[in-house]
mmJSON file of the N, C-alpha and C atoms, coordinates in Angstrom:
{"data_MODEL":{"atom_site":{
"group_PDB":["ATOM","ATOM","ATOM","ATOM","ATOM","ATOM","ATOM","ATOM","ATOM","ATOM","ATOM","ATOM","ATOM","ATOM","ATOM","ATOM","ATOM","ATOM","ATOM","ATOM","ATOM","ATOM","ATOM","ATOM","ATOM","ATOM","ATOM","ATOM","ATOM","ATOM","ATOM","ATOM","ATOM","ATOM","ATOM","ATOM","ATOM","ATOM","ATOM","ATOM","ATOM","ATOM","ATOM","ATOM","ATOM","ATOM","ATOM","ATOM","ATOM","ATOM","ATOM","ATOM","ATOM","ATOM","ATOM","ATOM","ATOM","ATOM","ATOM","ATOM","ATOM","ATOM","ATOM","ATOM","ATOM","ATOM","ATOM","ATOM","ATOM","ATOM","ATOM","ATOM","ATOM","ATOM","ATOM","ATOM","ATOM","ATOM","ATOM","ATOM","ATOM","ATOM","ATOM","ATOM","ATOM","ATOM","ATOM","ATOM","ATOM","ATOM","ATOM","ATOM","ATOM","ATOM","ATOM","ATOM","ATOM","ATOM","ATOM","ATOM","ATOM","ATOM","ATOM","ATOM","ATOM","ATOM","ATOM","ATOM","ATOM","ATOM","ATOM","ATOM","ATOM","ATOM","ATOM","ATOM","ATOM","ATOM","ATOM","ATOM","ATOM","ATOM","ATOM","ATOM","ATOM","ATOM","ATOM","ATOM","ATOM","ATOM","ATOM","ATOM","ATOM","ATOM","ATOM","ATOM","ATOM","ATOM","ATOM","ATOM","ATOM","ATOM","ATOM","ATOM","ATOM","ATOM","ATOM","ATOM","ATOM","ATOM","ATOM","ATOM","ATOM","ATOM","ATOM","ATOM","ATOM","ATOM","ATOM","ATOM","ATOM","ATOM","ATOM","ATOM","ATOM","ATOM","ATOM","ATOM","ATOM","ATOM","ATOM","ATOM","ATOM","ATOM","ATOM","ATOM","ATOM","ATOM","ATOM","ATOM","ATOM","ATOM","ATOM","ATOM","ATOM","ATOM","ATOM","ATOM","ATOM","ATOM","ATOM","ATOM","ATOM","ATOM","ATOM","ATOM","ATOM","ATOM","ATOM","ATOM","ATOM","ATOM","ATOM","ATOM","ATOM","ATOM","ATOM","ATOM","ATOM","ATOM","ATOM","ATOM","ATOM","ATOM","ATOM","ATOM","ATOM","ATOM","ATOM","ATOM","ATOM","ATOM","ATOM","ATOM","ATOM","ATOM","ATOM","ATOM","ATOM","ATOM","ATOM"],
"id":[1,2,3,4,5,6,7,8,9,10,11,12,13,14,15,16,17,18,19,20,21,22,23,24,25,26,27,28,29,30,31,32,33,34,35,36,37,38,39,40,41,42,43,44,45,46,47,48,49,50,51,52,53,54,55,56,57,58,59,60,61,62,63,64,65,66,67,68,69,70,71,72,73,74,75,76,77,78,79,80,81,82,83,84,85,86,87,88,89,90,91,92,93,94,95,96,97,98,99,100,101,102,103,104,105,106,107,108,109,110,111,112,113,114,115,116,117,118,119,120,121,122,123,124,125,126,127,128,129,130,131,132,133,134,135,136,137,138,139,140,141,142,143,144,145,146,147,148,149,150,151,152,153,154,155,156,157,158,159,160,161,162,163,164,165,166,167,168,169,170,171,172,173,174,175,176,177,178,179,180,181,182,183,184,185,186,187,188,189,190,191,192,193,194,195,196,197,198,199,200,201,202,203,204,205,206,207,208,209,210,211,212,213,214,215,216,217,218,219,220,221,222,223,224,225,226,227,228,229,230,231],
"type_symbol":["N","C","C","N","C","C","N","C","C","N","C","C","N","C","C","N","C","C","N","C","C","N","C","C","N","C","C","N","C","C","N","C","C","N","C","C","N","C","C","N","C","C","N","C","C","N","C","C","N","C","C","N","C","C","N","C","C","N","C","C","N","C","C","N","C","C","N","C","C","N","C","C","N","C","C","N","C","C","N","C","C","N","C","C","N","C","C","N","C","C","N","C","C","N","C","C","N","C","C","N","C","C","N","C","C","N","C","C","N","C","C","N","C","C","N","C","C","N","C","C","N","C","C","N","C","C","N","C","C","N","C","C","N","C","C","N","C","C","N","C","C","N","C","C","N","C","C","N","C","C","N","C","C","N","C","C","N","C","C","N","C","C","N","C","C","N","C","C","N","C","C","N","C","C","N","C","C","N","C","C","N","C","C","N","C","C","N","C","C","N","C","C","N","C","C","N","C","C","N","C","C","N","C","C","N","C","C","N","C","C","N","C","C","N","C","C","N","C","C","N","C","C","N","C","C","N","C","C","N","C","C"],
"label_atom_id":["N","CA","C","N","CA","C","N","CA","C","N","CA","C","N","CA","C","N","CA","C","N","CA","C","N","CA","C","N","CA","C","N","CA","C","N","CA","C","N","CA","C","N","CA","C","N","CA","C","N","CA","C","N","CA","C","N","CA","C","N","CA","C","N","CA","C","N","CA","C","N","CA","C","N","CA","C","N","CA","C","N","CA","C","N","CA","C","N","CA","C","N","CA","C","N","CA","C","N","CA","C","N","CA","C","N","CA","C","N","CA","C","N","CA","C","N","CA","C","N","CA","C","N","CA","C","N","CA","C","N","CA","C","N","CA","C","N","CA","C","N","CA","C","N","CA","C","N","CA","C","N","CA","C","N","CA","C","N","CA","C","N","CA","C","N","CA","C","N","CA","C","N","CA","C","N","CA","C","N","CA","C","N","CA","C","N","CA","C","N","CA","C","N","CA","C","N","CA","C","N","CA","C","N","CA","C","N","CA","C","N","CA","C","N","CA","C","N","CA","C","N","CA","C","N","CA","C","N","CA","C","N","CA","C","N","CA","C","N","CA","C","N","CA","C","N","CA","C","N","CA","C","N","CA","C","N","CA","C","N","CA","C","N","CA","C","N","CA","C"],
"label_alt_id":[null,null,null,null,null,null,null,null,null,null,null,null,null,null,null,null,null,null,null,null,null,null,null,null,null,null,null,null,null,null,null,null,null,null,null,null,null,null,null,null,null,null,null,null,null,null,null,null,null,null,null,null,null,null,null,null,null,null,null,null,null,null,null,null,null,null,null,null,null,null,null,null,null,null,null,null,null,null,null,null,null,null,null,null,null,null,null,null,null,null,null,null,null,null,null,null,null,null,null,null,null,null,null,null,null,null,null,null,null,null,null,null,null,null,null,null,null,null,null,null,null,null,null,null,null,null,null,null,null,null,null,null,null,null,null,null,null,null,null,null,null,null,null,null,null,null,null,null,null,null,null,null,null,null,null,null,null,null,null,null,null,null,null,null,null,null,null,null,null,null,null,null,null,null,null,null,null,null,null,null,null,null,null,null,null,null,null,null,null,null,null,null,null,null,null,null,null,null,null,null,null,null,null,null,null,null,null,null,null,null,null,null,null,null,null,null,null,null,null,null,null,null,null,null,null,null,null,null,null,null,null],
"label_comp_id":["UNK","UNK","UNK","UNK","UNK","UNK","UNK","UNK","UNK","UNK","UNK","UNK","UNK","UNK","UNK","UNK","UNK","UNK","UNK","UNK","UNK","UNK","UNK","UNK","UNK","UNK","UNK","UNK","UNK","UNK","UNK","UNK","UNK","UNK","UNK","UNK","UNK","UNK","UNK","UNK","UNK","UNK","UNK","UNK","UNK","UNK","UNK","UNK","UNK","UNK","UNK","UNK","UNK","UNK","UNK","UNK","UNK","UNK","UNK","UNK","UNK","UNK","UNK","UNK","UNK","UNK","UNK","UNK","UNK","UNK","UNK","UNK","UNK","UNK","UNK","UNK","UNK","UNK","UNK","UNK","UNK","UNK","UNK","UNK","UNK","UNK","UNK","UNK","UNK","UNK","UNK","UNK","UNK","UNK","UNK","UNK","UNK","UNK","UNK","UNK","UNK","UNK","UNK","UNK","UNK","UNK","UNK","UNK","UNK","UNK","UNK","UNK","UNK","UNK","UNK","UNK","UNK","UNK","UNK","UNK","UNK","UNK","UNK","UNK","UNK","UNK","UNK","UNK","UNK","UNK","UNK","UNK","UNK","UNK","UNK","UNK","UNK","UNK","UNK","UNK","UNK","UNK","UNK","UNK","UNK","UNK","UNK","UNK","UNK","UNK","UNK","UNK","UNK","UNK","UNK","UNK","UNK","UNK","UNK","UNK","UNK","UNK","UNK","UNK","UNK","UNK","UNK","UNK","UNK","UNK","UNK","UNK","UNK","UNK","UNK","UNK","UNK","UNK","UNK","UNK","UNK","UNK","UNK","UNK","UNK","UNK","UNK","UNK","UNK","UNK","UNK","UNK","UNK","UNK","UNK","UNK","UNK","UNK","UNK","UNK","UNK","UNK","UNK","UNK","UNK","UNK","UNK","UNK","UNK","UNK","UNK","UNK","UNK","UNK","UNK","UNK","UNK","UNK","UNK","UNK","UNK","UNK","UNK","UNK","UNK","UNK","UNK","UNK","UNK","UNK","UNK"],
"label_asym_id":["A","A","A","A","A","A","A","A","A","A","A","A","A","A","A","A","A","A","A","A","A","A","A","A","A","A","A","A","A","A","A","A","A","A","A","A","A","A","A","A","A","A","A","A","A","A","A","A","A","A","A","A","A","A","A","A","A","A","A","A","A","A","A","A","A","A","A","A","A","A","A","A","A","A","A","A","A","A","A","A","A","A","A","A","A","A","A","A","A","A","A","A","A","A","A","A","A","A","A","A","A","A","A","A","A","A","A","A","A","A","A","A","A","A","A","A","A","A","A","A","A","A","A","A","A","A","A","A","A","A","A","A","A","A","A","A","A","A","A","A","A","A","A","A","A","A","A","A","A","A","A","A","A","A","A","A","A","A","A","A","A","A","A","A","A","A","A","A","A","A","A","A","A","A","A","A","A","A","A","A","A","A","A","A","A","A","A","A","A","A","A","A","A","A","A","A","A","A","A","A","A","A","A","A","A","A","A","A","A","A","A","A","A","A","A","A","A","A","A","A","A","A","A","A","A","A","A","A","A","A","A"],
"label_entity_id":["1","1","1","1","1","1","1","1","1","1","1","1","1","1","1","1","1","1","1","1","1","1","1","1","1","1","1","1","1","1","1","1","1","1","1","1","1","1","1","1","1","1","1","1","1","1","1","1","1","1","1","1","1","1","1","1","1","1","1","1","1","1","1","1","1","1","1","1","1","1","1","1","1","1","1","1","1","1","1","1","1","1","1","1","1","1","1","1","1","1","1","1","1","1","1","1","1","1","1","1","1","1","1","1","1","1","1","1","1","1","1","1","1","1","1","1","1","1","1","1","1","1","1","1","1","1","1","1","1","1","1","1","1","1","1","1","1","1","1","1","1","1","1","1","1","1","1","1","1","1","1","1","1","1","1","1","1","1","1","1","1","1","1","1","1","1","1","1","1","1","1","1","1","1","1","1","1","1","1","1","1","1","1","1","1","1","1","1","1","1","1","1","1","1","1","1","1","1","1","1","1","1","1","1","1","1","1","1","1","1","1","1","1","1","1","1","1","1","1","1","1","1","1","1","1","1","1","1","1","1","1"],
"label_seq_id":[1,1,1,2,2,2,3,3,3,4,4,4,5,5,5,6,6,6,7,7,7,8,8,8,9,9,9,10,10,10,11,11,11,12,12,12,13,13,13,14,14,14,15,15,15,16,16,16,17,17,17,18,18,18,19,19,19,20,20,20,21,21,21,22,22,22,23,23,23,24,24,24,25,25,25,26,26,26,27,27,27,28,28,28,29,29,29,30,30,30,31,31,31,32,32,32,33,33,33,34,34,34,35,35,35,36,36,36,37,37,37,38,38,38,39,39,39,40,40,40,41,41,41,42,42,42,43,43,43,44,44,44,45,45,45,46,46,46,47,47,47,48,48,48,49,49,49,50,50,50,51,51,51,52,52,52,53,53,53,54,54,54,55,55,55,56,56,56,57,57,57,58,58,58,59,59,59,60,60,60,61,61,61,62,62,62,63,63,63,64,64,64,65,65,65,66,66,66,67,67,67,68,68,68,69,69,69,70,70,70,71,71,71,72,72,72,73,73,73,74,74,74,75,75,75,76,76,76,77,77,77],
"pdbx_PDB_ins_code":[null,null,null,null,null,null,null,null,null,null,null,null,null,null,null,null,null,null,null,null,null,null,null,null,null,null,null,null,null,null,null,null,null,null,null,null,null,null,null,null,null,null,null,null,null,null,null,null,null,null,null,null,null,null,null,null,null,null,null,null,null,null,null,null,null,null,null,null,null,null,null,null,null,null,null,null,null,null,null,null,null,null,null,null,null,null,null,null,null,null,null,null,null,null,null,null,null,null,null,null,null,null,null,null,null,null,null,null,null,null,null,null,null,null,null,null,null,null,null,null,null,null,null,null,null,null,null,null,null,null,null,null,null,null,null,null,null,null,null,null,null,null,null,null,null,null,null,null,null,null,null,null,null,null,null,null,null,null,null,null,null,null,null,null,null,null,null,null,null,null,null,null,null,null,null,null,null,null,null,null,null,null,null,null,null,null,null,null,null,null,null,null,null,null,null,null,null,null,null,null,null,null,null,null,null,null,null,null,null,null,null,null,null,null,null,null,null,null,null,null,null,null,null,null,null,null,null,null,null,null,null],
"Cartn_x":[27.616,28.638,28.397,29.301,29.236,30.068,29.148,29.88,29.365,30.445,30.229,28.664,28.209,27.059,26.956,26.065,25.845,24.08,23.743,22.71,22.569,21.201,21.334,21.008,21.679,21.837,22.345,22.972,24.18,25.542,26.417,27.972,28.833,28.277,28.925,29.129,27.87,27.083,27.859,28.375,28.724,30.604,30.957,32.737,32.812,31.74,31.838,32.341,31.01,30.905,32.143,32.294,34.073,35.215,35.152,36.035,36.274,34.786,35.083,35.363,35.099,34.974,36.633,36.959,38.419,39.565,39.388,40.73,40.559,39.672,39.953,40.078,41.387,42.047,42.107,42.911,42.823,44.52,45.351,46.896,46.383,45.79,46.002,45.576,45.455,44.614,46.099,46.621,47.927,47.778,49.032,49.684,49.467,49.214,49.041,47.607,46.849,45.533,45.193,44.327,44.012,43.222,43.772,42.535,42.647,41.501,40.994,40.764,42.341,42.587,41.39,41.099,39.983,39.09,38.101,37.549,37.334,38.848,39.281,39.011,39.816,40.141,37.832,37.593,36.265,35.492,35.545,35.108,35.497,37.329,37.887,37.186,37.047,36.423,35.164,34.407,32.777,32.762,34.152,34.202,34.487,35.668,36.084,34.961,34.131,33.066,32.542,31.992,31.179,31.865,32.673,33.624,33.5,34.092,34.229,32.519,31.889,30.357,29.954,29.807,29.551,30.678,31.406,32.442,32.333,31.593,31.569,29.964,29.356,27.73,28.036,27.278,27.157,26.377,25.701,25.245,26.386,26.302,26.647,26.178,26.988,26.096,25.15,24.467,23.571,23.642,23.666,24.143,22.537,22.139,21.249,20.939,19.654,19.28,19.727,19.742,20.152,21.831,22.26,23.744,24.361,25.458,26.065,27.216,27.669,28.798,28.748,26.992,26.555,27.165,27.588,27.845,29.199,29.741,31.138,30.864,30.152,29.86,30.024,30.274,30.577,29.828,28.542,27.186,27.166,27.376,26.678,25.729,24.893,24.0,24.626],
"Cartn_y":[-38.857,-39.867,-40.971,-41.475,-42.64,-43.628,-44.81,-46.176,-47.262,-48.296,-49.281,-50.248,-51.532,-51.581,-53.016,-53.465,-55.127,-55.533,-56.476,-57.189,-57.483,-56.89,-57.981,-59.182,-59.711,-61.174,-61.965,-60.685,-62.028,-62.245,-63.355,-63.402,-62.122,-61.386,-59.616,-59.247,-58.97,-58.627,-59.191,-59.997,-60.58,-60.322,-60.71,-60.264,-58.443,-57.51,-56.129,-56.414,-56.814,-56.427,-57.364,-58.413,-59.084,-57.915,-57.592,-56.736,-55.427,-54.749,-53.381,-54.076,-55.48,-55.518,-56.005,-56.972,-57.53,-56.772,-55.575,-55.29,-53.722,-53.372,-51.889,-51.223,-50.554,-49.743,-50.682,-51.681,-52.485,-53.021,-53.664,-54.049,-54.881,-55.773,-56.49,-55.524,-54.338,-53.797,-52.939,-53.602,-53.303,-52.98,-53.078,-52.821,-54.503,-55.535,-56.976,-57.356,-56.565,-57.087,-57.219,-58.145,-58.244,-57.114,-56.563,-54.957,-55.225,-55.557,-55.409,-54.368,-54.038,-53.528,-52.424,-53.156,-52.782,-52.353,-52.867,-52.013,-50.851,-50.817,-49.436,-48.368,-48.918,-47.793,-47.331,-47.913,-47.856,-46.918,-47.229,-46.82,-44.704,-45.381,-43.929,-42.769,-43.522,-42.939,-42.233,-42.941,-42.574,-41.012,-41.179,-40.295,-39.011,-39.598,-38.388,-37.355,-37.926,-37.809,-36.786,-37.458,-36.362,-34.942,-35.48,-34.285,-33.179,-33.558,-32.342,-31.645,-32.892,-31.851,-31.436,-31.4,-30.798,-29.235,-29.459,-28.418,-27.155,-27.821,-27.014,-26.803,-26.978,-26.717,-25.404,-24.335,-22.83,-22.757,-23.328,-23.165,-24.328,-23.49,-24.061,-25.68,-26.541,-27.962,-27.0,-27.652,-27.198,-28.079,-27.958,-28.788,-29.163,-30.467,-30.873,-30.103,-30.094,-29.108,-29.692,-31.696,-31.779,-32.754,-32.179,-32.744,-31.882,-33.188,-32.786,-31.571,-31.712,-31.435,-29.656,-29.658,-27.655,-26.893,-27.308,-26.517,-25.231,-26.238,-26.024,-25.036,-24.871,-24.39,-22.798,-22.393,-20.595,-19.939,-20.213,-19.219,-19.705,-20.291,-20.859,-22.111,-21.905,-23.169,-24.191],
"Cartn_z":[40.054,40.206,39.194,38.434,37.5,38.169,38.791,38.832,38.462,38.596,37.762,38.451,37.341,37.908,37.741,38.146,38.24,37.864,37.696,37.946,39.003,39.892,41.452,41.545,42.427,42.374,41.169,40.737,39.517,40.258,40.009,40.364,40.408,39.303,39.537,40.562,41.499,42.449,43.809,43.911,44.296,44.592,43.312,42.55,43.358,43.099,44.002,44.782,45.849,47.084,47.534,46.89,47.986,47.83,46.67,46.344,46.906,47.616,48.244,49.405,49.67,51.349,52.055,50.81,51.208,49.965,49.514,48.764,48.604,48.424,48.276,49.631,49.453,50.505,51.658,51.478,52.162,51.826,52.741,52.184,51.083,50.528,49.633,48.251,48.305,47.575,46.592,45.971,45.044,43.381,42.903,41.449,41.072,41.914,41.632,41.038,41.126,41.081,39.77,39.08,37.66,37.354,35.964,34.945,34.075,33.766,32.299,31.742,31.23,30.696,29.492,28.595,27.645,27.863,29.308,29.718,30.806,31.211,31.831,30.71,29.558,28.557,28.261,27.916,27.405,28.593,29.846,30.82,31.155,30.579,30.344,29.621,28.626,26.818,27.502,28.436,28.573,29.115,30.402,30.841,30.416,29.536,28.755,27.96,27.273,26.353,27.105,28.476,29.106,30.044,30.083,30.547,29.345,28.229,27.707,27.169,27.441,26.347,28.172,29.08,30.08,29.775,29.391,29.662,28.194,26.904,25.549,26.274,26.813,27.366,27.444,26.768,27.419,28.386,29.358,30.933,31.735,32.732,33.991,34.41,35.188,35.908,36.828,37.453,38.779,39.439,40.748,42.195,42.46,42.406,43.171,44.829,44.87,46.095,47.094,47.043,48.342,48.24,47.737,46.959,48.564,49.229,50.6,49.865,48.404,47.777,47.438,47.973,47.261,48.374,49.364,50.181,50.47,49.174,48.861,47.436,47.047,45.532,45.719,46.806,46.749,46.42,47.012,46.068,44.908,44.227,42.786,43.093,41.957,42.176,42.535],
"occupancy":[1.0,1.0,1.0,1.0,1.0,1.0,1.0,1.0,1.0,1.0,1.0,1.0,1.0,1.0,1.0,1.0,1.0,1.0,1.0,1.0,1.0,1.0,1.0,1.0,1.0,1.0,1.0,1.0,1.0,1.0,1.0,1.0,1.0,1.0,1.0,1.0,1.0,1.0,1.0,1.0,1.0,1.0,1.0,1.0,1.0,1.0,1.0,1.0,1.0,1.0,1.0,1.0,1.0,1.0,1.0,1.0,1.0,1.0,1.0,1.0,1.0,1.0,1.0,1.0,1.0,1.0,1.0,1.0,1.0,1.0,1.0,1.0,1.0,1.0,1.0,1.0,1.0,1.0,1.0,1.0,1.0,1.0,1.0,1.0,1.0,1.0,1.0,1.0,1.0,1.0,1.0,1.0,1.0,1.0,1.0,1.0,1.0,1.0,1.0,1.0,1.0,1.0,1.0,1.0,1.0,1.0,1.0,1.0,1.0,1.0,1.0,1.0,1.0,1.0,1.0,1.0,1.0,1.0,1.0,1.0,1.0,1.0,1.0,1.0,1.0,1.0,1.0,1.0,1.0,1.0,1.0,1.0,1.0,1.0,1.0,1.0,1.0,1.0,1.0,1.0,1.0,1.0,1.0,1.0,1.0,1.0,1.0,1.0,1.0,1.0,1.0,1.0,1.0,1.0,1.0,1.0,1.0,1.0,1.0,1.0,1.0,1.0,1.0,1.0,1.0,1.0,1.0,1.0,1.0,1.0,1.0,1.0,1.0,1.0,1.0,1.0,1.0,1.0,1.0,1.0,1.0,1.0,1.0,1.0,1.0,1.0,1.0,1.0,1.0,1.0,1.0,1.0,1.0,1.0,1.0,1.0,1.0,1.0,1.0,1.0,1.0,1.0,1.0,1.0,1.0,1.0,1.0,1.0,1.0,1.0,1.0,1.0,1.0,1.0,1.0,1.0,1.0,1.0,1.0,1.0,1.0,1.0,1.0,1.0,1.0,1.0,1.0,1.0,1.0,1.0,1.0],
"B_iso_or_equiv":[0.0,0.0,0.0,0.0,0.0,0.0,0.0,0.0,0.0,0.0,0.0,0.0,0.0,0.0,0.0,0.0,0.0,0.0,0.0,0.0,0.0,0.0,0.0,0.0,0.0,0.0,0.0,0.0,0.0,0.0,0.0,0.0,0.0,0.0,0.0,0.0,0.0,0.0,0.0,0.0,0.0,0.0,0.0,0.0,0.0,0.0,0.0,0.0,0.0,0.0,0.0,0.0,0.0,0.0,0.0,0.0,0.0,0.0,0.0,0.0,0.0,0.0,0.0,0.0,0.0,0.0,0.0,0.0,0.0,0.0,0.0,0.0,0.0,0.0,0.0,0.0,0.0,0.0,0.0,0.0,0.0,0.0,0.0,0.0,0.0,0.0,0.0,0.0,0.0,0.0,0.0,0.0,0.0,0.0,0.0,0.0,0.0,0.0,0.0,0.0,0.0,0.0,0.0,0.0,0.0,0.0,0.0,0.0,0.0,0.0,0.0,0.0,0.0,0.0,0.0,0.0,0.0,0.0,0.0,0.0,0.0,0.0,0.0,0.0,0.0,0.0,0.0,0.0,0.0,0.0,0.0,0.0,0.0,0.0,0.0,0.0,0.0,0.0,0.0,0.0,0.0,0.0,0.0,0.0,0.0,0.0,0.0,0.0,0.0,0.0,0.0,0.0,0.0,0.0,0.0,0.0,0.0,0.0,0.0,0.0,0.0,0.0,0.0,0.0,0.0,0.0,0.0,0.0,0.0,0.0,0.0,0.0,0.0,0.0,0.0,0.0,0.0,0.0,0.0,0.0,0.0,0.0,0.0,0.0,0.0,0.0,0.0,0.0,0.0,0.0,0.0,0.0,0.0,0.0,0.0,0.0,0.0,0.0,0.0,0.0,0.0,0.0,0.0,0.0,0.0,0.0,0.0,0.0,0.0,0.0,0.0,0.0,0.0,0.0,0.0,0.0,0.0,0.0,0.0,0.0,0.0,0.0,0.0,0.0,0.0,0.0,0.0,0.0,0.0,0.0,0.0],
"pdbx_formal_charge":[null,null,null,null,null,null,null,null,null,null,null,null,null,null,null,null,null,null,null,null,null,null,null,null,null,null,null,null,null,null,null,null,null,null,null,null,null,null,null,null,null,null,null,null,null,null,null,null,null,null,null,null,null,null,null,null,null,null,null,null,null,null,null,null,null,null,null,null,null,null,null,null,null,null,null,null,null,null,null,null,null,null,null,null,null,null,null,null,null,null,null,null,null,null,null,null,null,null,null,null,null,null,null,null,null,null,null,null,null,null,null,null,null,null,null,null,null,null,null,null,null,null,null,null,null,null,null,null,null,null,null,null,null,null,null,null,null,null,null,null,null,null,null,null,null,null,null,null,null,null,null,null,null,null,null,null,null,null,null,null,null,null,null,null,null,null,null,null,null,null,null,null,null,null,null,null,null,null,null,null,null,null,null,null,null,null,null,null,null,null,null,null,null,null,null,null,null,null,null,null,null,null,null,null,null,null,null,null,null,null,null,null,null,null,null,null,null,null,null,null,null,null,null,null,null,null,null,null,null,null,null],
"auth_seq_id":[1,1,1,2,2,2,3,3,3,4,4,4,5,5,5,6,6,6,7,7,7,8,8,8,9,9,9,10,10,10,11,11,11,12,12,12,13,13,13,14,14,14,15,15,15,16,16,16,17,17,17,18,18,18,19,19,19,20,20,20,21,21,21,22,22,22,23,23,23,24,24,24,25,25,25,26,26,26,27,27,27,28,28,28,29,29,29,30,30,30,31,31,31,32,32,32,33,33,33,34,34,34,35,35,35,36,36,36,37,37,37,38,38,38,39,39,39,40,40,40,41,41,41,42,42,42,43,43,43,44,44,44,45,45,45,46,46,46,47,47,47,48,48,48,49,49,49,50,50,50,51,51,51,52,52,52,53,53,53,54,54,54,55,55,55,56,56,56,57,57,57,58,58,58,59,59,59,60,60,60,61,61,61,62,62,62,63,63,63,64,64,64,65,65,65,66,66,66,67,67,67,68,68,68,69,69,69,70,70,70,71,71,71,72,72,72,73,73,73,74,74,74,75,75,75,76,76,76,77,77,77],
"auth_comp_id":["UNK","UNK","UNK","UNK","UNK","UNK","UNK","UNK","UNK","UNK","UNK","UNK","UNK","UNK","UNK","UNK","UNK","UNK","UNK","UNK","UNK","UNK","UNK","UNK","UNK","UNK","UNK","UNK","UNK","UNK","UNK","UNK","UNK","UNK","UNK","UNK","UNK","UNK","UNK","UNK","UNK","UNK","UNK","UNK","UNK","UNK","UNK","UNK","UNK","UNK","UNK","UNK","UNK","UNK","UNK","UNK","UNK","UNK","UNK","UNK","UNK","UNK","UNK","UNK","UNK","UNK","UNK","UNK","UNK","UNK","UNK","UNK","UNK","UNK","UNK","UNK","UNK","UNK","UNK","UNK","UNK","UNK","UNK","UNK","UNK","UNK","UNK","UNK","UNK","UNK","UNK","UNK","UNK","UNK","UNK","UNK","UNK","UNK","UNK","UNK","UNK","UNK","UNK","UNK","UNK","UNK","UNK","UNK","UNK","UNK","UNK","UNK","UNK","UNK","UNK","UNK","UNK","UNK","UNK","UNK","UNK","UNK","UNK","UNK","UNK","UNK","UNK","UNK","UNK","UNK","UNK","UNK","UNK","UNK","UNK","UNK","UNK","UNK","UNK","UNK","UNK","UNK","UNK","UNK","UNK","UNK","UNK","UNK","UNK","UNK","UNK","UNK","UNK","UNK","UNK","UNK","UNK","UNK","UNK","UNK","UNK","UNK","UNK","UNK","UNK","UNK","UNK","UNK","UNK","UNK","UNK","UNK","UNK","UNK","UNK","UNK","UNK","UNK","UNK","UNK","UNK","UNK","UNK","UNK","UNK","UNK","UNK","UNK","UNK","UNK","UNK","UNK","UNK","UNK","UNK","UNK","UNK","UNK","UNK","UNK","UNK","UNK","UNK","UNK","UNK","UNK","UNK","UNK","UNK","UNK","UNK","UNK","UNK","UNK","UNK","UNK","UNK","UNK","UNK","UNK","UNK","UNK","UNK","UNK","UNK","UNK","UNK","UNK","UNK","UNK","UNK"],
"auth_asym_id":["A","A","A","A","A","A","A","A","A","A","A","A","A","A","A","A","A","A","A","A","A","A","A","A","A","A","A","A","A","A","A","A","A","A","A","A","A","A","A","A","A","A","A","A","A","A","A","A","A","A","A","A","A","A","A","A","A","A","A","A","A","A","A","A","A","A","A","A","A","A","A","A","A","A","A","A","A","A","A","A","A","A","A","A","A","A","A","A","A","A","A","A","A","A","A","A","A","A","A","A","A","A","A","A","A","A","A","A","A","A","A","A","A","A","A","A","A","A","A","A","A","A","A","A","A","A","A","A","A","A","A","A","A","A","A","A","A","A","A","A","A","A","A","A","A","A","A","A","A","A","A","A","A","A","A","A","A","A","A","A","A","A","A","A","A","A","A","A","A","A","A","A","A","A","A","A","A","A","A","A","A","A","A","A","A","A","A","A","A","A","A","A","A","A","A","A","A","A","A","A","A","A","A","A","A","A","A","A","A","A","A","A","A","A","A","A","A","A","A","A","A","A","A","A","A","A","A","A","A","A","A"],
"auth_atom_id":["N","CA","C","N","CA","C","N","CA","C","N","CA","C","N","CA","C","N","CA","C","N","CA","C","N","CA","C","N","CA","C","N","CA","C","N","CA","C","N","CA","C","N","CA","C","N","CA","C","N","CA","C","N","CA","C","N","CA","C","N","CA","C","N","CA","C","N","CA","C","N","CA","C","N","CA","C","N","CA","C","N","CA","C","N","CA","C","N","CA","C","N","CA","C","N","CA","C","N","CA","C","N","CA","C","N","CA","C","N","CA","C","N","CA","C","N","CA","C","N","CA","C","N","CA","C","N","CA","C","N","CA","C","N","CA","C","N","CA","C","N","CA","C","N","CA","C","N","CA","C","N","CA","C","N","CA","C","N","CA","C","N","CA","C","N","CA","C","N","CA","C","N","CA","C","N","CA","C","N","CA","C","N","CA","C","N","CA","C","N","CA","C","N","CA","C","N","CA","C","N","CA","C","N","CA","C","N","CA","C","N","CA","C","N","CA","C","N","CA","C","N","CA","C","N","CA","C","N","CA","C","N","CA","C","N","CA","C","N","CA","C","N","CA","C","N","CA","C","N","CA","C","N","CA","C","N","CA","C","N","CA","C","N","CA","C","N","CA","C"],
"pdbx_PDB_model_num":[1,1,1,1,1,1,1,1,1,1,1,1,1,1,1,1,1,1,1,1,1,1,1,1,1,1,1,1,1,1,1,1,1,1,1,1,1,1,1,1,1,1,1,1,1,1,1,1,1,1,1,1,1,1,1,1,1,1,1,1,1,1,1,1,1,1,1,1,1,1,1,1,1,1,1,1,1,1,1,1,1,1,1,1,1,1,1,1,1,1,1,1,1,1,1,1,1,1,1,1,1,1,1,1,1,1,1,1,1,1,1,1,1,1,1,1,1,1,1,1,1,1,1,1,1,1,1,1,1,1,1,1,1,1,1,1,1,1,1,1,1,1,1,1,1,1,1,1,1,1,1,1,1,1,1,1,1,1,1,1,1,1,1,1,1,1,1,1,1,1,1,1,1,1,1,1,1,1,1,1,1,1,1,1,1,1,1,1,1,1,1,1,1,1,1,1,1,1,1,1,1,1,1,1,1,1,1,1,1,1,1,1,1,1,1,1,1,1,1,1,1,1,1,1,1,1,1,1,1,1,1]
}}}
């Protein structure tokens, strides 16, 4: 999983946790809210990057042994 990250105990840290606690999936949690823009896109880019070199990789990912998510993997690692 890639998410975003903070310094603990900086104002960041802080700007999160209000934010998962009073807006995400939450009614105020809209098309209103301020994005910065620039670094959506950048954040995008990272992903993208690794998406595709995971995907030109000639092996497989491997599911961590205790990943809740292997269970679903159909007999593959």
């Amino acid at each position: 999983m890639i998410d975003v990250g903070y310094t603990p105990g900086t104002p960041e840290e802080q700007i999160l946790k209000d934010w998962r606690t009073e807006r995400y999936h939450a009614p105020s949690d809209d098309t209103q809210q301020p994005v910065d823009l620039a670094t959506a896109a950048a954040y995008e880019e990272v992903i993208r990057a690794l998406t595709i070199e995971v995907a030109n990789d000639p092996s497989r990912p491997l599911w961590k042994q205790d990943s809740f998510f292997r269970r679903y993997a159909g007999g593959v690692n």
